[in-house]
N, C-alpha and C positions, 0 to 999 in steps of 0.2 A: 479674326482668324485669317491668314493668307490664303490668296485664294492657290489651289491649288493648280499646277502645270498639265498642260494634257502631258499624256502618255504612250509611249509608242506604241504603235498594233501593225503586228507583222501583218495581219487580216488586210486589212487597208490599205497597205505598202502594196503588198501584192496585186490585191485589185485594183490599184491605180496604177502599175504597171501593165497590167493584163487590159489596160482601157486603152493603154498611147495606138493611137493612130499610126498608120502605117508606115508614112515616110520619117517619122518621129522613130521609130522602133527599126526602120534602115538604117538611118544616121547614127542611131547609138552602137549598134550593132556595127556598121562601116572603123567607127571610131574603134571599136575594142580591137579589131581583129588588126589592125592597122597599130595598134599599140602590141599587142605580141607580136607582132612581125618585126617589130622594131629593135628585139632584142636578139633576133637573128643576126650570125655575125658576116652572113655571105654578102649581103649586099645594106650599102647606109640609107635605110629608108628617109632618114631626116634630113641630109643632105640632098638627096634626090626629090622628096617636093617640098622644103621649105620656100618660102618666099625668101627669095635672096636680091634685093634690088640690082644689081649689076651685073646678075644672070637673068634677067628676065628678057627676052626676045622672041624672036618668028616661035623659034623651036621648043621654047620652055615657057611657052604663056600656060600651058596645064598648070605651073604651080601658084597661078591666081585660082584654084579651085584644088587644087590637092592637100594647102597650106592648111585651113582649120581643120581639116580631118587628119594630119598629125600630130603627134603629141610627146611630150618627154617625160618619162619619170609616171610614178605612180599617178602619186598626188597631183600633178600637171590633168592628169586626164580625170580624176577622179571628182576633183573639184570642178571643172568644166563640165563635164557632162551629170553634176546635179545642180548647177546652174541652168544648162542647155536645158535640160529635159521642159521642166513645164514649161520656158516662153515658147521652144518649140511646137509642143504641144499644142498649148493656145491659138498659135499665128499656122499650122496645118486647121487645126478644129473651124478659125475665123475665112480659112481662102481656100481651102481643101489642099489635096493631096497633090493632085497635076499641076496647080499654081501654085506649091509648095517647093515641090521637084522643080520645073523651072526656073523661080528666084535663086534656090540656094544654088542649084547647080551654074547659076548663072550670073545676070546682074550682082546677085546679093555678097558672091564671093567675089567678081570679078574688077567691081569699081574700086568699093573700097581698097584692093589688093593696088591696083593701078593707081588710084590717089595717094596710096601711103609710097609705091615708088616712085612716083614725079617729086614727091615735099623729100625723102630721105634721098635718095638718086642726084634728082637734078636741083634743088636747091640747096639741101644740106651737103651735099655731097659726101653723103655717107653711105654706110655700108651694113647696115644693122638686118642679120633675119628675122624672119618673125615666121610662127606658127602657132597652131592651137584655133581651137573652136571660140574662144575669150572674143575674138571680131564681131560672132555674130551674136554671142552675147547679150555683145553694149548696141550692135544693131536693134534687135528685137526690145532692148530697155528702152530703148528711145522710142519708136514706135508706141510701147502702152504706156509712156511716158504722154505722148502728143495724145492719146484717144484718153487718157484718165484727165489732161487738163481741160478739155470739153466737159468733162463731166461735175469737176471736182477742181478747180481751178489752183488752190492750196491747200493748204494745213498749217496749224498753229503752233509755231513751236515759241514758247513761253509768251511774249506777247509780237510777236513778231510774226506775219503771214507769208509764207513759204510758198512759191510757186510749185506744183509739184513738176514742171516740167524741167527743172536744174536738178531733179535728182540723180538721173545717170552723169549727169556731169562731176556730182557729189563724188558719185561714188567711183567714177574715173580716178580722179584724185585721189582716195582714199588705197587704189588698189594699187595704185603705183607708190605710195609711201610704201603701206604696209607689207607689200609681197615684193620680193627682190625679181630681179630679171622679168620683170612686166617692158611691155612697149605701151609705152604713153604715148606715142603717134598713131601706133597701129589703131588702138581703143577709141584716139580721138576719129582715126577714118571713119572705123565701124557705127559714132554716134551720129557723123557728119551723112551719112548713108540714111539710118535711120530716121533724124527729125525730116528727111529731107523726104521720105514716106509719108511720116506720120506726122507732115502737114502737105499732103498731096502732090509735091511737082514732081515725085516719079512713079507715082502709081501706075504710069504708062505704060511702065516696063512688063504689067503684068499682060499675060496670055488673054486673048479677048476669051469673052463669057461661052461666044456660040460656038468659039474651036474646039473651049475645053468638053461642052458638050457631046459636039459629032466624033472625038475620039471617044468619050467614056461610052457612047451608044453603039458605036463601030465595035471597038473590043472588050465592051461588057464587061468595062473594069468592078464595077460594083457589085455584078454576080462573081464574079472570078477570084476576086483580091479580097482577105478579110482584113478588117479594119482601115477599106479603103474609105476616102471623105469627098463624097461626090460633089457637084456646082452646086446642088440643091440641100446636101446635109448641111449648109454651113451653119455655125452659129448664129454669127453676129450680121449676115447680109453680106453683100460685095465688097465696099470700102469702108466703113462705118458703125458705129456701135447705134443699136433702137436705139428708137427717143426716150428720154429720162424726163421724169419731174423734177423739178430744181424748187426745194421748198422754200430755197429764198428768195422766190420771185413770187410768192405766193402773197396776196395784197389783203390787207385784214383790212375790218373798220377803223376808220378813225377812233372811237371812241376805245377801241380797245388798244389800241397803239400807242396812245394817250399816255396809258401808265407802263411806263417804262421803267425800270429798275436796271440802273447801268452800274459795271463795276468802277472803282476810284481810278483805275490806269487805261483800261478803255476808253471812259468818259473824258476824264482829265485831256488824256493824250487826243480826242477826238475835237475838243474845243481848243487846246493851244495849236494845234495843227492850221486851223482855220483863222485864228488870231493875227489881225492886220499888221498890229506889230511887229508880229516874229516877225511874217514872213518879209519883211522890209530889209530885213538887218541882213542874211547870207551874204545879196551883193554887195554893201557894202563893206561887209565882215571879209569877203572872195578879194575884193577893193586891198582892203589893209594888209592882208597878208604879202600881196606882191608888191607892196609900197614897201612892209618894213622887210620882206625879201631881202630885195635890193637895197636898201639901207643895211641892213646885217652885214652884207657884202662889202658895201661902201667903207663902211669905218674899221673893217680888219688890218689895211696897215696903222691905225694907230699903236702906239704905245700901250695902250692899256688892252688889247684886243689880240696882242703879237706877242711872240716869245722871242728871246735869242737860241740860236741852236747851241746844242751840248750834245757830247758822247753819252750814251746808256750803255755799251758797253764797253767796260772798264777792261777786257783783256787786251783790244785793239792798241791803246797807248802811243795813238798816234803823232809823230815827234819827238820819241824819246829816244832812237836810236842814230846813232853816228852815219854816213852814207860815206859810202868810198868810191864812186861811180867818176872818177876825174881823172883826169892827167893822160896815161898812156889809151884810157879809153875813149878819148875824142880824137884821136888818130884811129882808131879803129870805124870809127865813127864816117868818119870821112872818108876810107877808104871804100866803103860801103856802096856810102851817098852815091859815090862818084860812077860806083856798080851800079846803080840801079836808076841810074841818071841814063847809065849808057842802056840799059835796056827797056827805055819808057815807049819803042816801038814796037816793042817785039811780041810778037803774039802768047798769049795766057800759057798754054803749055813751055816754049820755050822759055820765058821766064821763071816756068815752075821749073824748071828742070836744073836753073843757075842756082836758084833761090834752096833746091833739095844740096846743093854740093855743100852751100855757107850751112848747111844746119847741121848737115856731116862731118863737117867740119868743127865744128862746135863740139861734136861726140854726143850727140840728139839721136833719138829715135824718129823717124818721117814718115811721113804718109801722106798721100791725097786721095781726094775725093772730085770726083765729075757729079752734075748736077745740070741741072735741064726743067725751066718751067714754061708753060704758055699763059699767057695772057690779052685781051684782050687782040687777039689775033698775032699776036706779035712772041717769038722763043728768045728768051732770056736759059743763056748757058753759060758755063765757064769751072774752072776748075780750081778749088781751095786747096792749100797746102799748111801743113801744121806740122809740129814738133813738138816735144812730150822730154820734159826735165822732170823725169823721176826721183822724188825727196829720197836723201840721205838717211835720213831719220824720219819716212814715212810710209806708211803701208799700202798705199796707193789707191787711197777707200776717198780722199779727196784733193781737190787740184782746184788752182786759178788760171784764169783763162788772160792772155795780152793779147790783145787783137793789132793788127794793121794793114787793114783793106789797101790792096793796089790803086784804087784809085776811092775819092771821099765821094760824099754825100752831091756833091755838085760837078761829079765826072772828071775832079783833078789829077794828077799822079800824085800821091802821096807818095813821096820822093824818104824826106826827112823822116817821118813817119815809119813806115817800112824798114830804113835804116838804122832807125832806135829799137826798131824791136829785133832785127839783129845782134846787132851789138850788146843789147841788153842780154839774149841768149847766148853769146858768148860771156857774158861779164854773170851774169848768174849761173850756168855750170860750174864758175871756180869756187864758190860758196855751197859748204856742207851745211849752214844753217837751216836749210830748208824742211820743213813738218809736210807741208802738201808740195803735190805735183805742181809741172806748170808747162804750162799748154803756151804754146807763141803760132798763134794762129794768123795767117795772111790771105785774104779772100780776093777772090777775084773784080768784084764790086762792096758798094756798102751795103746793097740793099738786099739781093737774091743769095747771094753767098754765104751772107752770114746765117741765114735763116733755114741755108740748106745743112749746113755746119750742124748748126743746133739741134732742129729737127731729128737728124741723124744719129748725133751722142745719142739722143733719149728715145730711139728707136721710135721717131712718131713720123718721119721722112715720104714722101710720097712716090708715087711712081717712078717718076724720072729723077729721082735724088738716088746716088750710088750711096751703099751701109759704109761707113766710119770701117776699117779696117782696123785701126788702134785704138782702143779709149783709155782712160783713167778712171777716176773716182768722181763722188758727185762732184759738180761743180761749187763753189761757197761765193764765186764772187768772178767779173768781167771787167777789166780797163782799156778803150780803147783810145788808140791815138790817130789822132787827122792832124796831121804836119803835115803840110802840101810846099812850103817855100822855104827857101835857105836863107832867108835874114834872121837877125835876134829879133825876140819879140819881145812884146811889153807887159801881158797876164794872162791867164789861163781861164778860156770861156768852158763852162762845164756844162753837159748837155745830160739830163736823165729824163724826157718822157718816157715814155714806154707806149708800147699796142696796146691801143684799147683803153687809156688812158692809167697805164700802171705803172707804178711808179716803183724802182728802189729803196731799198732801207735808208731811212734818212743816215742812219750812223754812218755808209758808206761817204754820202755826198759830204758831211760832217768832216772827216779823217781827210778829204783829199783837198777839203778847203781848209783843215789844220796846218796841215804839212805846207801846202803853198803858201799859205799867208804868214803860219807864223817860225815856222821853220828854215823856209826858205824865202823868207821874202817876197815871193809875186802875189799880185793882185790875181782875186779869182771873181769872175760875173755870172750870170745867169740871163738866157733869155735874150738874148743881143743887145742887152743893155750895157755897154761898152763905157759908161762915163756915169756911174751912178752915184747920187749926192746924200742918198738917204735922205729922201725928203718922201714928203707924202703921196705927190706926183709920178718921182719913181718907183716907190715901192709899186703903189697902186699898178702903174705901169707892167712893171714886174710880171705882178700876180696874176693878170688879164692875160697879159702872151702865155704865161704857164694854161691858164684854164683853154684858154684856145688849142695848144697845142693838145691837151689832154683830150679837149670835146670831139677835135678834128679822129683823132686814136691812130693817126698815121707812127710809122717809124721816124726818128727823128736820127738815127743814127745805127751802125752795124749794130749797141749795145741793145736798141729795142729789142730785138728776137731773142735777147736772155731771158728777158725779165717773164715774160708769160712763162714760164719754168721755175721761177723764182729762185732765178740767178739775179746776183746783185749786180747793176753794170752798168756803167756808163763812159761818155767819153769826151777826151778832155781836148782842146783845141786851142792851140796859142794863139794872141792874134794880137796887133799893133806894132809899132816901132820902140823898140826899150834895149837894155843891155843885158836882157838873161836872152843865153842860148839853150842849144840842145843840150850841156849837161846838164843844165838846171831841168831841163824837162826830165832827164833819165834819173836825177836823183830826187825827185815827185815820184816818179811811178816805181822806187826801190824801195824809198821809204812807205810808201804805201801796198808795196808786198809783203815789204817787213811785217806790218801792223794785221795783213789778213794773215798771213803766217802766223800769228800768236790766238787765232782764234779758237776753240775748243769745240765748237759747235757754230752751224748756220747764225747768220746774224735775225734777231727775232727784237732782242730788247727794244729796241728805238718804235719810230713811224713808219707805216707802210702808208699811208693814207695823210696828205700834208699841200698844204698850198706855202709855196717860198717866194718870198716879198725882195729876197735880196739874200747873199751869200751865207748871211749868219742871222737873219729871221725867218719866224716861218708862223705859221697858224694849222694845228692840229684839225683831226675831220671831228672833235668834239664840239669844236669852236666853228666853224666855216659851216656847217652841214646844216644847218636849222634854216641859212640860206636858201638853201635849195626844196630842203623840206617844206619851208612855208607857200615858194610858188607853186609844190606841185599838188598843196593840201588845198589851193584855190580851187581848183576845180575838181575835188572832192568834196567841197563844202558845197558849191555850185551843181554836183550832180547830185546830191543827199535834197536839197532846195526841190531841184525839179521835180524828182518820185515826190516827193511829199506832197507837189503841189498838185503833180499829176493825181494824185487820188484822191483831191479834196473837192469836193460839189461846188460848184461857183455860189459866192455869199449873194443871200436872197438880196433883190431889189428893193432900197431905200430911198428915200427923194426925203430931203429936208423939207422941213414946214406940211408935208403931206399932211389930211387930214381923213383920208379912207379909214375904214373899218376894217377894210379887206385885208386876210392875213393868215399865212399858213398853217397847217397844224404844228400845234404846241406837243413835247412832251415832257413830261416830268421827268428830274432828275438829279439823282438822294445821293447825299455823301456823308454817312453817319447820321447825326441829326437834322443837318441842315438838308432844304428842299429848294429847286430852283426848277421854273419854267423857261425853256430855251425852244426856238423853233427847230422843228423836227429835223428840216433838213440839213442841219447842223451838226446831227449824229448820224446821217447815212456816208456811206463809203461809198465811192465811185469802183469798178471792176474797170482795172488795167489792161489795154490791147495793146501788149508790148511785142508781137508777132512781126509785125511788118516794122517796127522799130530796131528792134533786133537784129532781124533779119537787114535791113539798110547798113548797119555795123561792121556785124559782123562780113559782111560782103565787102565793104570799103577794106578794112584788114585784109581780107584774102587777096584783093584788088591787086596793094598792095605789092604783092609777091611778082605782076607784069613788070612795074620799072626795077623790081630791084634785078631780076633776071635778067634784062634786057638789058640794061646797063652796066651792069656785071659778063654778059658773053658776046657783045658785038665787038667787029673787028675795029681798031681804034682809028682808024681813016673814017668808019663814019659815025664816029660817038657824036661831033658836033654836030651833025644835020639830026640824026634819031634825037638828042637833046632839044634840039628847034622846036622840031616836030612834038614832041610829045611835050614841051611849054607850049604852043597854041593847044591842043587837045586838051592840055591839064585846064586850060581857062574854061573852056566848053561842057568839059564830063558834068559837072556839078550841076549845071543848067538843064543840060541833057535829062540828068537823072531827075534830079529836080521836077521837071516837066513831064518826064512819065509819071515819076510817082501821083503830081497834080490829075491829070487826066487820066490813072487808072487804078490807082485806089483812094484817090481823093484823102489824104489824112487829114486827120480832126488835130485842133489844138492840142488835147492831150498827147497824140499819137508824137506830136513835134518836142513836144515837154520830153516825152521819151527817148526822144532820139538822141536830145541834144544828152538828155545824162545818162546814157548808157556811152556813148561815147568819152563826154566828160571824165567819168568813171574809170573807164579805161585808161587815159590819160593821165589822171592822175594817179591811179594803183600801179604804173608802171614808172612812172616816173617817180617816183616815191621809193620803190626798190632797187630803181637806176643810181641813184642819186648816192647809197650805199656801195657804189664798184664804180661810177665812173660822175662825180660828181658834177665836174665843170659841163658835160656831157646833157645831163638831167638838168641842169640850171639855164642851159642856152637855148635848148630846145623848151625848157617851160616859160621862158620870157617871151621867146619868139612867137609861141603858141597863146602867149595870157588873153589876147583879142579874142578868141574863141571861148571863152568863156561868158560875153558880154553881147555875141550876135544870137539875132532872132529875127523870125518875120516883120520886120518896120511896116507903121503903117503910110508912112512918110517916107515920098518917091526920090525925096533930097537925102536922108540917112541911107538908106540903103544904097543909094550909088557910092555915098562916099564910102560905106564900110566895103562895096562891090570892090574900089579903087584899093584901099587897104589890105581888105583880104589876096587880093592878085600881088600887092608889094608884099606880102608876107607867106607869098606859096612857095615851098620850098624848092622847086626850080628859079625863081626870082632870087631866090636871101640865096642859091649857088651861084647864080650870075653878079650877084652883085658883090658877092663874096670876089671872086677871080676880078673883075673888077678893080676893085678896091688896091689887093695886092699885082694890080699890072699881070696876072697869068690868062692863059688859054682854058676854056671852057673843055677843049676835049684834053690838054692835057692833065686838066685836073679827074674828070672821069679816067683817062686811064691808070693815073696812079691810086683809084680807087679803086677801079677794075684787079691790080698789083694787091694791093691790098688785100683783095676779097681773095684773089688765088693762093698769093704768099706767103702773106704775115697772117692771117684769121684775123683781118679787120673786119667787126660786126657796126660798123658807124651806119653803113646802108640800110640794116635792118631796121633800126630805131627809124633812121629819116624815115624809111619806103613804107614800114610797116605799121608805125607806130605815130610819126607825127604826120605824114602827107594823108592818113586814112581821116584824121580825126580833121584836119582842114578841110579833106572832100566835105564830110559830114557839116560842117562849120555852114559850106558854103550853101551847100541844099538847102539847108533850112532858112539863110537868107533869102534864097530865092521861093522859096516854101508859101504856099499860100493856103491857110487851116480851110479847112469847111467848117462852114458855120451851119447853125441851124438847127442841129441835133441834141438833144436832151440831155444835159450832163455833161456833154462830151467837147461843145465848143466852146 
């Protein structure tokens, strides 16, 4: 028979309301009255104390304590406050009322509110409100989270032992899938408040003992107030819950201990755990994987490993149409030239205002846009100008975009450039063929212009970018042209990274090396490889500069800032001595309007996801990706090794030829029929102190967040000395830390087992889902990183210098120096085009290095310099 459910009792409901403590029965009562005011129409109470990070100052710091006592919507407040009620309850009953009142009205609203503004404010640099009692919540979860694993360390769920202190983190997770409009920063502030309690470094913050007594004795709070909770009613004592029995520290006889009756998976899994074997095999198992990594890699330009490229989509037909771009329009051409030859001094505006006449002329629609960013101390402005060929036979729901920045990628005039896309605006108005719009856009630079351009169509622009006055439809596709000189050239170098390593439709890059190569005869390259043989050495070559460009995630050209929009785009660049000129170039980018012109929908068929070896091979992320997967599964495999070993009792002492009798207790141990005597200690489990492990981690990550900040908003005159500076410091912290940890909480071997795979772990579960959006990215930084998987305390003063030496050549301010190096640039000028980056284009490259790989090197290096205590039972 099932057992049956309890059943509700209004009886009980009632008297467990009629029990809540006083500031418990405030706060719910504050919240409601605060929730019908809220639907008064005289003044927005949600607006007026929401936490709004970029309202927060001198004047509006109340809404760090106003923010969880608002609410939206029924349900918002309903489900909070039968959440709230019993932790509240609990933690008034555990610290009373006066130190109740206090924290919330105080610390406990005010940090957290102030932490989640610094991470969304000043790093994210976003703008997200938050409100709701949900903060204090996951605060107070955290707290009986930290005093139930004193008590209670896990729970079993199937054979797997559960820490019970990841539960609020569980269930962070769990609230931001399942309930929309959740803030998953705020929830994390509220936890980071909490553990940070309920493992004591801010109990300070409470009210001392004797103050709270001389008021409650002064104004006879406890005769006065009902259901108030004086210094002396509490429960649980001042900071801590009584002392408990723990029956598993309870020591039986030998003889009864003896007969042991163990299950087949407990048992099992307790003896392979401790098995010399296994554990032998991770590092070298950790070993193979980054061996056949890098082989995986190695042999992708062969032949059998490689594809040719092909069109998937079949409406494009790229090459099948006739081009008329000749004859009377290369005097148009040069008429142009010769305009924009004469205006290569003239200030941005002035040239926009010659450039508005040719488009008027044209019988074009015009527009500009001003636009204004800072960056590393330094204001990047100027003004784009665009024009707008409304299709004959379209409805203006989509459009291509032809770009020709005033000057290219390397501060030239794009002279020719500029003039093609002229002339091609006139030569394309006299054609009705057209289904989409077309946009003939001219920016002021490659890099800020284009990106204020775009931002702007898609209303995502920031402060200092003026709105698009005129739009069109979505965008399907971007070509841009960098013609900087007036000679003929010899092939067409095609350039498609993208921010952040993203790439365009392959079908796009496909159609415009169709049309060049076989349509029109020019040779097309990739990658500045200018003279490629198809040999092994090129391709390889190839693929390497591609992944670099991607890992680096800079803009490689105006068409970067389409593609995070998933705009198709790229641009095309003539270059050498040969005999195709500019019409050959104009009737490349006709025929390839032609071809998007016939499209019916966004391009989807083909690859988003592709490493290209050379103009007509490539290697799919089906093929390429197990690459990267396997080095970042090394230190997964390597952090799964360490828990395990962290929790296994050191194997008893043996000496060959021994002839003692001496010998620990045996227990028996039955698997069906069969019986087997094993030493006891064989079946006990060691209890994990993964506290100060942990806690070293996660603190490296938060760490972290200083260089990325700092290097991200100092002014760029002295990026190079703060880079000096914080390489000599970068060599020291580790030691630093290292050396307190040594002299002040002494860690045990296990405690270092921890550290290294809790970090490990993280290294690997990131890079693992890196590896899925930005591949080459995820492969550079887990090679760079693979030595980190193989350091530990040496007991050998000759290994440890040399790994001391290695690890300093492998810290990521070193692989940035020697980076700039290698390619002849400037240390600060590469910081500021990352600075550029972080403001501009939303390059996230910084965060991976600052947050993700330099944390896990700190950690690396501690623990080289890490010295265990020894001595202790179990533990050393």
């Amino acid at each position: 028979m099932a057992p049956s459910l309890p059943q509700f009792s209004a009886a009980r409901m009632r008297s467990y309301v009629f029990r809540l403590p006083l500031f418990t029965r405030s706060i719910i009562g504050v919240i409601l009255v605060l929730w019908v005011a809220s639907y008064q129409g005289v003044f927005d109470l949600v607006q007026w104390g929401a936490l709004i990070p970029k309202e927060i100052g001198i004047g509006t710091m109340y809404r760090t304590n106003t923010f969880p006592l608002i609410h939206r919507g029924v349900f918002h407040t309903f489900f909070n406050l039968i959440a709230l009620a019993p932790l509240l309850e609990r933690f008034e009953a555990e610290y009373g009322t006066l130190t109740s009142l206090a924290l919330f009205v105080g610390p406990l609203s005010t940090i957290p509110a102030l932490l989640y503004t610094f991470i969304e404010r000043g790093i994210l640099g976003m703008n997200t409100a938050v409100l709701g009692s949900s903060i204090w919540v996951f605060t107070l979860l955290a707290m009986e989270a930290c005093k139930t694993y004193k008590t209670n360390p896990s729970f079993q769920l199937g054979t797997v032992q559960v820490p019970t202190w990841i539960t609020p983190l569980v269930m962070v997770v769990f609230v931001s899938v399942l309930v929309p409009n959740t803030s998953f920063l705020g929830h994390l502030c509220g936890l980071a408040f909490g553990y940070g309690w309920g493992l004591g470094y801010l109990k300070f913050l409470a009210p001392p003992e004797w103050a709270l007594r001389w008021i409650e004795g002064k104004l006879n709070l406890l005769g006065r107030l009902p259901h108030y909770v004086s210094v002396d009613q509490k429960t649980y004592g001042r900071f801590g819950v009584l002392p408990t029995t723990n029956a598993s520290n309870i020591s039986l006889p030998t003889g009864d201990r003896m007969q042991v009756e163990m299950g087949l998976v407990g048992t099992s899994g307790s003896l392979l755990r401790r098995d010399p074997r296994l554990l032998k095999v991770p590092p070298y198992l950790s070993f193979l994987c980054i061996v056949i990594g890098v082989a995986w890699l190695l042999v992708l330009p062969l032949d059998n490993y490689s594809r040719k490229t092909y069109i998937s989509e079949n409406a494009l037909l790229p090459g099948q149409v006739h081009t008329y771009f000749a004859g009377s329009d290369q005097n148009v051409f040069r008429g142009y030239k010769r305009e924009v030859d004469g205006m290569g001094e003239w200030g941005n505006v002035e040239v926009n205002d010659k450039l508005e006449e040719f488009f008027k002329a044209s019988g074009l629609k015009v527009a500009r846009q001003k636009y204004e960013y800072t960056s590393a101390g330094e204001t990047y402005s100027g003004e784009n100008i665009y024009a707008i060929l409304h299709a004959p036979r379209g409805d203006a729901e989509e459009a291509i975009v032809l770009v020709g920045a005033w000057t290219n990628v390397e501060g030239e005039l794009n002279k020719s450039g500029v003039a093609l896309v002229l002339t091609l605006a006139r030569y394309f108005k006299r054609w009705s063929l057209w289904s989409k719009d077309i946009i003939f856009l001219i920016t002021a630079d490659s890099r800020a212009g284009p990106q204020a351009w775009v931002d702007a169509y898609h209303d995502t622009h920031q402060k200092g970018v003026q709105s698009l006055p005129v739009k069109s439809g979505a965008l399907q596709g971007a070509v841009v042209i960098d013609y900087p000189f007036d000679h003929r050239f010899e092939s067409l170098h095609v350039v498609y990274d993208g921010i952040n390593g993203q790439l365009p439709n392959l079908d796009l890059l496909n159609t415009v090396v169709s049309i060049a190569s076989g349509q029109m005869g020019i040779g097309a390259s990739l990658q500045k490889m200018w003279q490629h043989t198809d040999t092994y050495k090129d391709r390889l070559t190839t693929m390497l500069r591609g992944m670099m460009n991607q890992g680096l995630g800079h803009a490689s050209g105006p068409h970067s800032s389409f593609i995070p929009y998933h705009v198709d785009a790229i641009t095309l660049q003539p270059y050498g001595e040969g005999w195709q000129d500019e019409m050959a170039m104009g009737r490349v980018i006709e025929s390839t309007f032609r071809s998007l012109n016939n499209l019916l929908e966004h391009l989807h068929q083909s690859f988003f996801f592709y490493l290209l070896m050379q103009s007509s091979r490539f290697v799919s992320i089906g093929t390429y990706l197990p690459s990267a997967m396997l080095v970042a599964v090394n230190f997964t495999i390597m952090a799964i090794f360490l828990w395990v070993k962290s929790g296994s009792t050191p194997s008893p002492d043996s000496k060959v030829g021994s002839t003692s009798e001496k010998s620990g207790p045996l227990a028996v141990v039955k698997k069906g029929d069969a019986v087997a005597i094993v030493p006891e200690q064989l079946l006990e489990a060691r209890e994990r102190d993964f506290f100060l492990p942990l806690g070293v981690v996660v603190g490296s990550h938060f760490l972290g967040v200083l260089p990325l900040y700092i290097f991200n908003h100092t002014p760029h005159a002295l990026l190079p000395i703060i880079f000096y500076l914080f390489s000599a410091l970068n060599l020291l912290l580790p030691l630093l830390i290292s050396s307190t940890l040594t002299h002040s909480f002494a860690p045990t071997l296990q405690q270092y087992q921890l550290l290294k795979s809790f970090s490990l772990l993280f290294l690997g579960m990131f890079l693992s889902a890196l590896a899925t959006l930005n591949f080459s990215l995820a492969f550079l930084i887990g090679l760079v990183a693979a030595p980190l998987t193989y350091i530990q305390p040496f007991k050998s003063t000759v290994i440890t210098a040399l790994y001391v030496v290695l690890m300093a050549l492998l810290a990521p301010p070193s692989v940035l120096f020697a980076g700039t190096w290698y390619w002849n640039l400037g240390v600060g000028a590469v910081l500021r085009e990352a600075a550029f980056g972080w403001d501009v284009w939303g390059m996230n490259t910084q965060v991976v290095v600052w947050c993700v790989w330099w944390p896990g090197w700190v950690v690396g290096v501690i623990q080289l310099f890490g010295r265990p205590r020894v001595g202790e039972k179990g533990k050393a």
